[in-house]
N, C-alpha and C positions, 0 to 999 in steps of 0.2 A: 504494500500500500504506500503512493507516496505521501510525499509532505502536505502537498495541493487540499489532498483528498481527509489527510487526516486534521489536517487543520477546522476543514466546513465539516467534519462529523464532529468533532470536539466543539465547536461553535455551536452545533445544533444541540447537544449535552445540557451544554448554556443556556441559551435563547429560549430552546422551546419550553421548558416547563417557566422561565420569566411571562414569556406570552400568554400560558397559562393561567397565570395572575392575570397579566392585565387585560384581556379579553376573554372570558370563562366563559365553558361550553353555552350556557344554557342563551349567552349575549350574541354567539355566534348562529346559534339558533334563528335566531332573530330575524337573518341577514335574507333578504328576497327571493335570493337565486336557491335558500338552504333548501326549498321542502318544491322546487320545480320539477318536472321531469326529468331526466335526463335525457342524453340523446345518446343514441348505442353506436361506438365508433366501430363495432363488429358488424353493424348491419351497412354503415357504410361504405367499410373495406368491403362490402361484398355489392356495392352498388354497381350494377354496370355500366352507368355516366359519370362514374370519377371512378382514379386511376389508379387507388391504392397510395397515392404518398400523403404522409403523415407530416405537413410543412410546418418547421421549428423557426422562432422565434427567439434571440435573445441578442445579444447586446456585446461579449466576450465569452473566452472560453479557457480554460488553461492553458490549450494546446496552442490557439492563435490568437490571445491576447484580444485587444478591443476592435471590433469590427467597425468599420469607416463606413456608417449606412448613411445614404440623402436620401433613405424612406423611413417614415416614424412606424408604431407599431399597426397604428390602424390601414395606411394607404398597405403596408409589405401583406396584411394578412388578409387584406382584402383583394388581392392581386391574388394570392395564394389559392383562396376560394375563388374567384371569379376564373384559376386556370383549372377547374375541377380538380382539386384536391378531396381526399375523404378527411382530413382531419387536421385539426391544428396541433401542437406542442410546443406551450409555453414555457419558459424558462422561469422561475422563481427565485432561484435561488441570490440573494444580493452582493454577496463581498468579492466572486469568481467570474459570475458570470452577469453581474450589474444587474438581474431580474427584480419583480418584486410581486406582489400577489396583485397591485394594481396592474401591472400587467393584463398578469388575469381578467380582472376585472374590466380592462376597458376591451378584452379580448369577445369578452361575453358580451358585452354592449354591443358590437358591433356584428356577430357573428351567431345565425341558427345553425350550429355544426358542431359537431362533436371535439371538445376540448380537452387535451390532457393536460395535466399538470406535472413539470416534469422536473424534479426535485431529488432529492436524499431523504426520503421519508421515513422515519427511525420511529414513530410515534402514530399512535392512532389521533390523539388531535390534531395531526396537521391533513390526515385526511375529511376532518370536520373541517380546518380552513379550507381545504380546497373546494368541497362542496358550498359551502357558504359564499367563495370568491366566483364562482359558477362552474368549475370542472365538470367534469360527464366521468371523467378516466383520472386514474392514478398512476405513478410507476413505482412497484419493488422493485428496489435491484437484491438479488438473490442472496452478493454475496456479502452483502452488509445485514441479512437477516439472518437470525436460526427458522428452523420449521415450526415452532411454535408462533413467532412471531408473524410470518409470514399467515399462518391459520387464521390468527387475531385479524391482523390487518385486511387480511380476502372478508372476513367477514363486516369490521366496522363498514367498510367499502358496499358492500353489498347490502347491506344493513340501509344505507344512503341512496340507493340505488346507482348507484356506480360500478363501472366496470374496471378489470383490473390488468394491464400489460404487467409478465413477471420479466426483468431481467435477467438475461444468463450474458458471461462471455466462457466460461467453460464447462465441459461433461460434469463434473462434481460438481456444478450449485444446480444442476438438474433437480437432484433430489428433495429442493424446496417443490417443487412443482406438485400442486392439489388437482385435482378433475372441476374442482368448482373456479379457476385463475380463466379468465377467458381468454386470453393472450395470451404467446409466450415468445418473449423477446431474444433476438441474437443480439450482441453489440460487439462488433468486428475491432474495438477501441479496448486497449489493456490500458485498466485502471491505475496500474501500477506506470508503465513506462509512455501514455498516451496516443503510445502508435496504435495506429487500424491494420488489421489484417484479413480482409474478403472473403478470405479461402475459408474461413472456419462460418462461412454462411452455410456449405457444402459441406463440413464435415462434421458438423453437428445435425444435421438432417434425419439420419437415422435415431438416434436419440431422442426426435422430438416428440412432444406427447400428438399424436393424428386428431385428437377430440379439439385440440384448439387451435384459435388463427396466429400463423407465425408471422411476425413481424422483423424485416430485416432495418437494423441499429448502425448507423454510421458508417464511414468508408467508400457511399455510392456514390457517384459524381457523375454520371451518363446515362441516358437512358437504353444502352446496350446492355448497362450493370445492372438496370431493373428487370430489362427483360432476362436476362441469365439467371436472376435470383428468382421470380417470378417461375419459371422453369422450374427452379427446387421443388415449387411445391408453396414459397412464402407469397400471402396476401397482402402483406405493409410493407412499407419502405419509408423508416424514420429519416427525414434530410433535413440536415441545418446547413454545414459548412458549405458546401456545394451551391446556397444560395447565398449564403451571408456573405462567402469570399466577395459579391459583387454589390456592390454600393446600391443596385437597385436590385433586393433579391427577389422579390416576385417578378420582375423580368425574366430573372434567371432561370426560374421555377416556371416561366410559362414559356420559355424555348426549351427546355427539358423535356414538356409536355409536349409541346409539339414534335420532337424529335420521337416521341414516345408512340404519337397515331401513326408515324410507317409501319411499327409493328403490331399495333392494334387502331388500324383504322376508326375513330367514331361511326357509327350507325345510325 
């Protein structure tokens, strides 16, 4: 684990039970978006008028530091949606990756679409913020939980009526994986050294659980790379870098698309 990483767990150590004080559950309750429906990002990974990618939102990252955007969050995520995208994935997290839950919040104002929250989620209150801030989705990452934890949180989650992406980047955190996780994530990104690796989209395949929609995590930059994973057998395709590297990412993200209908024509 590096330094990067252990630093925002140890911050969330901190933070989150402070936050706990000073917004308690029953205030969070409270909040407009808490007790809406949600919207089911599994039904529209499986739409046949968007494309499968899950287009991410933030601001920096550890790997490439602070992104140079001349689009703010609303015109990039609005470009995102309008290139048929199934979903959005917001960044919250503040001190790495400059997110924040308003974010989120101006993400739901603006958008009927299935919203992830895309975080270090260590606590079931913060899947109460995210519902409250308007998420639909959550992320575990596998290997920041035990299988206890993972139980709890599928359920607070589901409890809310939200759906759950699990993270994996290796065979061993597989065995967090429940039959009730709707998603289950590849992230081709080693936690520890930040490099991406493709190739474990394919060689984790056989491992995956068949009852859920596999989602491919980081690494993809072409729409040749989607159709190849796509191929696996995987229905998502989480992309940030690949838009953000470009000052106007939903641009980015809708010449991707369109390089994407040579292999699947719209109808």
């Amino acid at each position: 684990m590096n330094s990067t990483l252990n630093n925002i767990l140890s911050g969330l150590q901190c933070s989150v039970p402070v936050q706990t004080e000073l917004v308690p559950l029953p205030q969070l309750k409270t909040s407009p978006h808490y007790n809406v429906p949600c919207i089911s990002m599994v039904e529209y990974l499986q739409r046949k008028d968007k494309n499968g990618i899950i287009a991410e939102y933030k601001r920096a990252s550890p790997s490439r530091g602070d992104y140079r955007l001349d689009s703010d969050l609303a015109e990039t995520t609005r470009g995102y949606m309008q290139a048929g995208c199934s979903g959005l994935s917001i960044l919250t997290e503040p001190h790495h990756f400059k997110g924040s839950l308003d974010d989120l919040r101006l993400a739901r104002s603006q958008h009927l679409c299935p919203i992830l929250r895309k975080d270090f989620m260590l606590f079931p209150y913060q899947i109460h913020e995210a519902r409250a801030a308007g998420a639909d989705v959550i992320l575990l990452i596998a290997s920041l939980l035990d299988s206890e934890q993972v139980i709890e949180m599928v359920k607070v989650a589901h409890d809310l009526g939200m759906e759950v992406l699990l993270e994996c980047h290796a065979e061993e955190e597989l065995d967090r994986w429940i039959p009730e996780i709707d998603m289950i994530g590849v992230n081709s990104r080693n936690l520890a050294t930040l490099e991406t690796d493709t190739r474990r989209f394919e060689s984790m395949v056989t491992m995956l659980p068949r009852e859920a929609l596999w989602v491919a995590e980081s690494g993809i930059s072409t729409a040749d790379e989607i159709e190849r994973v796509r191929q696996l057998g995987y229905s998502g395709f989480l992309i940030g870098d690949a838009f953000l590297s470009s000052s106007l990412p939903h641009k980015a993200c809708a010449k991707m698309v369109r390089d994407l209908h040579a292999f699947n024509p719209p109808t």
